[in-house]
N, C-alpha and C positions, 0 to 999 in steps of 0.2 A: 518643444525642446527635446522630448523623450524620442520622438522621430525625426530629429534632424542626424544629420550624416554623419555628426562628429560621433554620435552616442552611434550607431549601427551597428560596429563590431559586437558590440555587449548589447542591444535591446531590439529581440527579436520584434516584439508587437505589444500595442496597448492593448487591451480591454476596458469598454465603458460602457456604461447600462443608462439611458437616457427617453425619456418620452415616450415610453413606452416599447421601446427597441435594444437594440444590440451592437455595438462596433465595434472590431478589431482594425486598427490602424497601423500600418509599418511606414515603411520608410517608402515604399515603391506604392502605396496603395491604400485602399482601406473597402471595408465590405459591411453593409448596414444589414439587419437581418432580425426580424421578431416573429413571433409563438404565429400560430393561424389555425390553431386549436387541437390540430392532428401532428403539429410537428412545426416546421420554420418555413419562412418563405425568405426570399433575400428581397431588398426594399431596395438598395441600392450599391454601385460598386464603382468605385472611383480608382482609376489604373489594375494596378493588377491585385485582387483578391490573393490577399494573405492565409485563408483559411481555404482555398480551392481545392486543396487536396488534404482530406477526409479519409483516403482509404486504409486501411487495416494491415497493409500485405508488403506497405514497406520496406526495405534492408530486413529483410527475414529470406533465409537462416541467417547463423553466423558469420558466413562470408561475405554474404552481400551488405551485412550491417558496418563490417570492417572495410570493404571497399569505398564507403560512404561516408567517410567521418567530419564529424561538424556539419552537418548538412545544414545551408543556407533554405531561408523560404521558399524559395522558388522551387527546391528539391528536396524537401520536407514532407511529412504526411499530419497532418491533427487530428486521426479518430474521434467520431462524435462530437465533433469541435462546436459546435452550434447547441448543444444541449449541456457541454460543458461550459460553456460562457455563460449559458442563464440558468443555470443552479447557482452558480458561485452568485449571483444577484439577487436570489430570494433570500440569502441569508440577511436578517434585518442588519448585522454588524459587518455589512461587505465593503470592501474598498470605495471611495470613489473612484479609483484607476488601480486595474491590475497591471501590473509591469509583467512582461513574458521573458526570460533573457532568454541570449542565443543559445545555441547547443555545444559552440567552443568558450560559452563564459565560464572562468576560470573566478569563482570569489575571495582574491590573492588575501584581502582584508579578514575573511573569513576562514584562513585556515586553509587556503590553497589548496583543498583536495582535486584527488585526480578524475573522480568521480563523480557524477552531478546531477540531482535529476531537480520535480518543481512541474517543468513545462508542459503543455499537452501535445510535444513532439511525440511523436510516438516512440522514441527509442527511449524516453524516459519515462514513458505513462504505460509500457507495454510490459509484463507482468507476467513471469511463468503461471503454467495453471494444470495440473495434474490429478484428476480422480479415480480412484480405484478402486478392487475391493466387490464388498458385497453391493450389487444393484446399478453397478456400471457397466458399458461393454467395455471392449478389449478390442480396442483400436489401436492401440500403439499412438504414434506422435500422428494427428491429422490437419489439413490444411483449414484449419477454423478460426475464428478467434472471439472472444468474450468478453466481457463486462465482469470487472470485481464484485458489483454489486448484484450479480448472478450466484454469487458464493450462497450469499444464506437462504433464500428460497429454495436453492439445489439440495442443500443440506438438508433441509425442514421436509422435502418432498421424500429424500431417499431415507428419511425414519418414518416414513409415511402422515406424516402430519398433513392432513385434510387441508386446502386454501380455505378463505371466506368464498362469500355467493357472489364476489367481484371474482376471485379467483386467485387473490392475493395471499401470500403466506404471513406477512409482515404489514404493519400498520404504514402505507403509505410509500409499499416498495419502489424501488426506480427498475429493478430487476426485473428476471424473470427465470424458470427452471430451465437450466439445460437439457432440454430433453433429446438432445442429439446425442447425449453422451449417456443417458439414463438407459435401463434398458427393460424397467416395468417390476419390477421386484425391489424386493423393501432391503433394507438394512434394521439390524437391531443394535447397532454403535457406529457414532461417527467420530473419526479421530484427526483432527485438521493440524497440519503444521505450517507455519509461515515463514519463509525464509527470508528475512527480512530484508530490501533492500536488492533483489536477486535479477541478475540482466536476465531474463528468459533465453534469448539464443546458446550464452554463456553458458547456461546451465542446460539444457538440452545437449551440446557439443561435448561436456563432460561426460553425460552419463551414456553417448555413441562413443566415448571412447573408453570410458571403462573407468572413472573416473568418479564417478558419483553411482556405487553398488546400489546404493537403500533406496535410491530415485529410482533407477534402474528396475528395483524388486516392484516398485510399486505399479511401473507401465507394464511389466510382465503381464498384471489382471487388472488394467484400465486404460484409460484416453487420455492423452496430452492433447493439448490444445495449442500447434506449431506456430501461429499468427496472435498468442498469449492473450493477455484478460486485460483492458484498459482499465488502470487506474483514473479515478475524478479529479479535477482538476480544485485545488493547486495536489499536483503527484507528491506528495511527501508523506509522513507515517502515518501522526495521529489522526489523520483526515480519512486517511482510504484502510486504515485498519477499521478505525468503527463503521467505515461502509461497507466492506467484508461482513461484518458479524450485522449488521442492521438490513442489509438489504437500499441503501439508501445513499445518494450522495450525498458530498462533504455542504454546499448549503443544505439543505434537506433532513442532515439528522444534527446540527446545532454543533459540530467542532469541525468548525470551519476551517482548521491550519494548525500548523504547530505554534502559531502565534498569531495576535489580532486585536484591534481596539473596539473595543463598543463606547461608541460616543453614548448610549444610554446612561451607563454608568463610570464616563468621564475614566475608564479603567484598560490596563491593557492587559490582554489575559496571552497565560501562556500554557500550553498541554504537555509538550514534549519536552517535559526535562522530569531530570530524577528527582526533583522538590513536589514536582506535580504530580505525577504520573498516577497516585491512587487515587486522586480524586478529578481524573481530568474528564471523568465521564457526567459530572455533575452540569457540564456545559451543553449536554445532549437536551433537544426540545421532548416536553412532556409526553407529547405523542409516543415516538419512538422506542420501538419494540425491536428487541437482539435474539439473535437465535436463544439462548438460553429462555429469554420469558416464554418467548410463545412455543417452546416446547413443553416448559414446565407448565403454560397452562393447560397443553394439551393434554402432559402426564404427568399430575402432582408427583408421581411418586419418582420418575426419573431423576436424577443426579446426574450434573451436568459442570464442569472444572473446566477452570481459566488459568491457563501457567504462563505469567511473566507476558499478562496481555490486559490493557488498559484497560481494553474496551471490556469489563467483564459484568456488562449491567444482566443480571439476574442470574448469576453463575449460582449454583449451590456452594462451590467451595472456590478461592480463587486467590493467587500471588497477591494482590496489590489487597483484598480486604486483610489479608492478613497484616499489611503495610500499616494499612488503616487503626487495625486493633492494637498497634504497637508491639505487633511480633516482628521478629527478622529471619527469614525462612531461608536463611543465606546458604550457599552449601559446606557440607562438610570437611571439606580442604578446598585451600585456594591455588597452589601448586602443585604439582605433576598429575596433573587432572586428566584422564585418556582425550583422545580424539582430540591431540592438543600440538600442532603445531608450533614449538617452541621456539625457536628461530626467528619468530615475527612477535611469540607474547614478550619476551623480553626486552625488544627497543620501541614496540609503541603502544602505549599502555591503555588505549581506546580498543587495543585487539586482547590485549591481556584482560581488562575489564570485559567485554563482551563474553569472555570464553569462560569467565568465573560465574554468570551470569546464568550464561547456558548450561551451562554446567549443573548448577544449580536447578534448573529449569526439568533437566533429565531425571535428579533425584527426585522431583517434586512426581513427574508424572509418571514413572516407573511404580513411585510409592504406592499413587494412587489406586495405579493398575492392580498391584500384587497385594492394595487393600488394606496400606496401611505406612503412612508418613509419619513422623517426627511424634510416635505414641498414639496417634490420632486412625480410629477406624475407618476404610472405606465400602461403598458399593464400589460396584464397576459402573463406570458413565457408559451414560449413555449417549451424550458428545463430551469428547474434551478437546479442546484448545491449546495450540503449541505453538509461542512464540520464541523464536531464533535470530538473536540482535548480531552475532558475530559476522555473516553476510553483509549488514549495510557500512557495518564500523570497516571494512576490509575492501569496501568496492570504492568506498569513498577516499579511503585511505592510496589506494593504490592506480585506481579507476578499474572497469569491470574485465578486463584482459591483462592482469597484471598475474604473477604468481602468488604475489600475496590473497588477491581476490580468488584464483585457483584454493590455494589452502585452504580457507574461509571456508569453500565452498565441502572439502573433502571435511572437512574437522563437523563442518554442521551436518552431512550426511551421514560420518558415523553414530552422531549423540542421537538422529533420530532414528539409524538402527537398532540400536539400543530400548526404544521405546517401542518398536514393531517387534522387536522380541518379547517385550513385555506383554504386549497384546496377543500375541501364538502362546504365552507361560500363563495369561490369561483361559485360554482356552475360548475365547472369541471373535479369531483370526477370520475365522470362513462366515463371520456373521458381520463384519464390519468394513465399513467404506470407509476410502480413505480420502483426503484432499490434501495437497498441496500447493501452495498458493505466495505470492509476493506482497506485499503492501505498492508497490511502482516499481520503478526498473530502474537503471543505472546506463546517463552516458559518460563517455571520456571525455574531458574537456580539453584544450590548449591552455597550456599552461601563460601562453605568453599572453593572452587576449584577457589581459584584466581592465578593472576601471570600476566605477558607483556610479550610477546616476544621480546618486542622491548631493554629490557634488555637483557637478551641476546645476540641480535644480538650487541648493542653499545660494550659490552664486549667483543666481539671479534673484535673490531678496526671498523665495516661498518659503509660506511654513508649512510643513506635513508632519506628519509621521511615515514612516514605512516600514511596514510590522511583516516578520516571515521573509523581509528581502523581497518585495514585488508590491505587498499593498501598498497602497498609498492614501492617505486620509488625507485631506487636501484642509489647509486653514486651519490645523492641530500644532502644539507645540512639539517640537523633537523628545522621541522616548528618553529616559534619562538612561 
């Protein structure tokens, strides 16, 4: 039913994990495919192979990505698409079917944004990626492109934290160090901002046109990565921000999506919302090691801060524990806040909310930098962490060629020059690397190309669940 011709418009392809194998199925095709211990073999392929095209180099730059819109499978790329399929299956709590929709579905039921991402198309799983600073060369934007879960190894290598005798930085990484971008010198501070929700092309085209200054400061002494850093599949927040800071994908370090059912405990869990958000790391497997731990076991004494970032498993100081201890570290005014594009915070209130957020976010880490927040004493870190929700709330909002997502984009590059001044008033500018980085990317969708499957399927008599918009738990009662 999910690949019959009526549903096409809206569902790009299945995913199914069976007998030991792997199949993505469309509407024209389907392609069998499992592990052969070094990597994937294909077992088998019936019409035409939905995941054929793998490569990285897509609608990049900006032009070519705009020339291309809604791109159908046949004209599509899935990066790493075959190792994205079997993580999302080692997680014990995985779908029985992953639903992929197309790149013009529009979730009319959900809030019709114009923005969209989820899939392993690469225009939504493809992620700006910027390092600078102390211990990087100065490339400028090159024709590369990376892996999210390349973030924390890279980070752990350039404060020089030693691998294990495997070679690994992190318990069980999927990663590995950039060392194309590295250039053999250490850093003594690493300062990462995430721009949340950020089309890579979109953002590179800004800061060529003058547009995004603090982006801009930062490729002056580093390497963009022009062909960006794929997000793991499913591409959405809470999944590929903890694989940023773990080294790991989203099956692989236990938060599997922003939402999901574990038939173990009859429960359905949710990460990405403001109810969850400080304990959403609780869902991480034991193993699992984040740039903060295995810093701090390298250097008890380092201090290492998590601003307005879930994932803050071993931070010394961090937004969301403070959440936890029943503080409220909110900021000190909520209106005429700088780097504030007013014009869009006052008609929709997901941009207004974001930018009080960030806002907030600045005061936190400026504090920390100048050594001293809300009474409270600091060191100077030795990584901190900078998360920036305004980006996703504004691409989604408008889709990622909008003026509104333009704003978003200027209003979050002034708050983190703001925190790079901090760091020069620090006096640890010429000792510190910097990264900048996406959780996923952002497409434009058609607004007219709506529909659920899930109707569908109810009309034919099944019961499931479908958690996050794609899984599907087959033989479950509907979520309430």
């Amino acid at each position: 039913m999910l690949t019959d011709s009526a549903l096409d418009p809206i569902v790009d392809m299945v995913l199914v994990a069976a007998d030991g194998a792997y199949e993505a199925r469309s509407h024209e095709g389907s392609v069998r495919f499992r592990r052969d211990g070094t990597g994937f073999e294909v077992v088998e392929v019936e019409g035409e192979d939905p995941l054929a095209d793998r490569s990285t180099d897509r609608f990049h730059p900006l032009g070519a990505e705009r020339a291309h819109p809604h791109p159908r499978r046949g004209d599509n790329a899935y990066p790493h698409a075959f190792e994205q399929v079997a993580q999302l299956f080692d997680h014990p709590a995985a779908p029985d079917l992953c639903v992929i929709h197309s790149a013009d579905h529009n979730w009319e039921d959900q809030g019709g944004h114009r923005g969209e991402h989820g899939s392993i198309g690469i225009v939504q799983a493809r992620a700006p990626l910027v390092l600078a600073g102390a211990g990087v060369r100065h490339d400028g934007i090159i024709d590369d492109d990376a892996r999210l879960v390349d973030v924390a190894p890279t980070i752990l290598a350039l404060l020089g934290v030693a691998p294990d005798t495997a070679g690994q930085h992190l318990s069980g990484q999927d990663g590995a160090v950039l060392e194309q971008v590295v250039d053999g010198s250490r850093a003594d501070h690493v300062v990462t901002f995430l721009f949340d929700g950020t089309n890579a092309n979109v953002l590179y085209d800004m800061v060529a046109r003058g547009e995004a200054p603090n982006v801009a400061r930062l490729l002056e002494s580093g390497t963009a990565f022009g062909r960006g850093a794929m997000a793991g599949l499913p591409t959405v927040t809470l999944a590929n921000h903890t694989s940023i800071l773990t080294g790991r994908l989203p099956g692989h370090h236990g938060v599997l999506h922003n939402a999901w059912f574990d038939r173990r405990t009859g429960e359905q869990v949710i990460t990405n919302s403001s109810a969850t958000w400080p304990w959403s790391m609780e869902h991480l497997f034991p193993e699992v090691e984040s740039v903060h731990t295995v810093l701090r076991r390298a250097r008890p004494e380092a201090f290492s801060a998590s601003v307005d970032e879930p994932c803050d498993l071993g931070a010394s100081w961090s937004t969301f524990d403070a959440f936890r201890r029943g503080e409220q570290p909110a900021p000190a005014a909520k209106d005429g806040l700088p780097h504030t594009t007013e014009r869009f915070v006052r008609p929709h209130k997901d941009y207004r909310w974001s930018t009080i957020i960030d806002h907030a976010g600045v005061e936190q880490a400026t504090g920390i930098l100048r050594g001293e927040f809300r009474g409270e004493s600091f060191p100077i870190p030795t990584f901190l962490f900078c998360n920036f929700t305004l980006t996703d709330a504004a691409m989604h909002l408008g889709g990622p060629y909008s003026e509104v997502a333009a704003a978003a984009v200027r209003d979050t590059d002034g708050r983190m020059g703001e925190i790079l001044d901090a760091v020069e008033d620090a006096g640890i500018a010429e000792r510190t690397a910097f990264v900048l980085v996406a959780d996923h990317g952002m497409e434009e969708n058609d607004p007219a190309v709506t529909g659920d499957w899930d109707v569908t399927l109810r009309d034919a008599g099944l019961r499931f669940r479908d958690e996050g918009y794609g899984f599907l738990y087959l033989g479950e009662d509907r979520a309430s």
